[in-house]
C-alpha positions as CSV (number, residue, x, y, z in Angstrom):
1,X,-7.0,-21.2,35.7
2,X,-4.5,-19.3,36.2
3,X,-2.2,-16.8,33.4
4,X,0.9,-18.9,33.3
5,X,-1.2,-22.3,32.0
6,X,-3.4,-20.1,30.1
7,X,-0.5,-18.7,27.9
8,X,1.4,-22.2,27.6
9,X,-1.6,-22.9,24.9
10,X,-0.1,-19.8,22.7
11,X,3.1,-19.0,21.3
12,X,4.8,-16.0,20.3
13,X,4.2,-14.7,17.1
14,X,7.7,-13.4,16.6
15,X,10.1,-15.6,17.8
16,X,8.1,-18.6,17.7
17,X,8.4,-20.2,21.1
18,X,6.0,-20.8,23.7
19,X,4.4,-17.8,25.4
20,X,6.0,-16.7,28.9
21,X,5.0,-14.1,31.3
22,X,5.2,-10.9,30.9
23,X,3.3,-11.2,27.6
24,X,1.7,-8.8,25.0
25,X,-1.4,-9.0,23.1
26,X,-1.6,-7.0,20.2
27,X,-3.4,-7.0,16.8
28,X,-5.0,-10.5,17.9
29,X,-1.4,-11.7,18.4
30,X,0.7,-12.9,21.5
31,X,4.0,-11.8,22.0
32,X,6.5,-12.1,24.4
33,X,7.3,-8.6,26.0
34,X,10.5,-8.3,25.1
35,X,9.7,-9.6,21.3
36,X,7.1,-7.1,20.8
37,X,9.5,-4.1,22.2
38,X,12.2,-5.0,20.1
39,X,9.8,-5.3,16.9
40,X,8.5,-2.3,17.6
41,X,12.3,-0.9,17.8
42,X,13.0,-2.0,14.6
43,X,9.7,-0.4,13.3
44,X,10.8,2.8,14.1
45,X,14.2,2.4,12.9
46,X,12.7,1.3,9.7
47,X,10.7,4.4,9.6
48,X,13.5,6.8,10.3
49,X,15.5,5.1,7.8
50,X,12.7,5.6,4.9
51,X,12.3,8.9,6.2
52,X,16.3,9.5,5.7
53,X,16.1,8.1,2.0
54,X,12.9,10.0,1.2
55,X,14.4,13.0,2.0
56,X,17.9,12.1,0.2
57,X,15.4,11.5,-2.5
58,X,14.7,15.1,-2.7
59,X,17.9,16.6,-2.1
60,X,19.5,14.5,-4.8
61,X,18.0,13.0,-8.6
62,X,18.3,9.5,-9.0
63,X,21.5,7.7,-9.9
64,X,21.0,5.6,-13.4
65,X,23.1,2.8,-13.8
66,X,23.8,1.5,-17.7
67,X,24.6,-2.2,-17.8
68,X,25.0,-2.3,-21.4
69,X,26.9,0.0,-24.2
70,X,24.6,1.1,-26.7
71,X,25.6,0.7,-30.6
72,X,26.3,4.2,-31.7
């Protein structure tokens, strides 16, 4: 058989559609290449932005916000 009809059984698992070549396997998953590098963009944007806050975190105490006046 050949790679092409073997990868029109599977579909990606980001975007849904049916698998094309070039494609990725990864964690038991089929993705299409240019799925799994933009996923894995995002990942690290993700992770730099948690990074950003965790460190805002430290630099600054957390804001309280009071929703309701309390009777004196």
């Amino acid at each position: 058989m050949h790679l092409d009809t073997e990868l029109a059984q599977h579909h990606c698992a980001r975007c849904k559609s049916k698998l094309t070549v070039p494609a990725v396997f990864r964690d038991g998953e089929w993705y299409h290449r240019t799925c799994w590098e933009r996923g894995a963009h995002q990942l690290a944007d993700a992770n730099k932005r948690a990074d950003a806050i965790k460190h805002m975190h430290d630099l600054y105490p957390p804001i309280v916000f009071l929703t309701e006046r309390e009777s004196l």
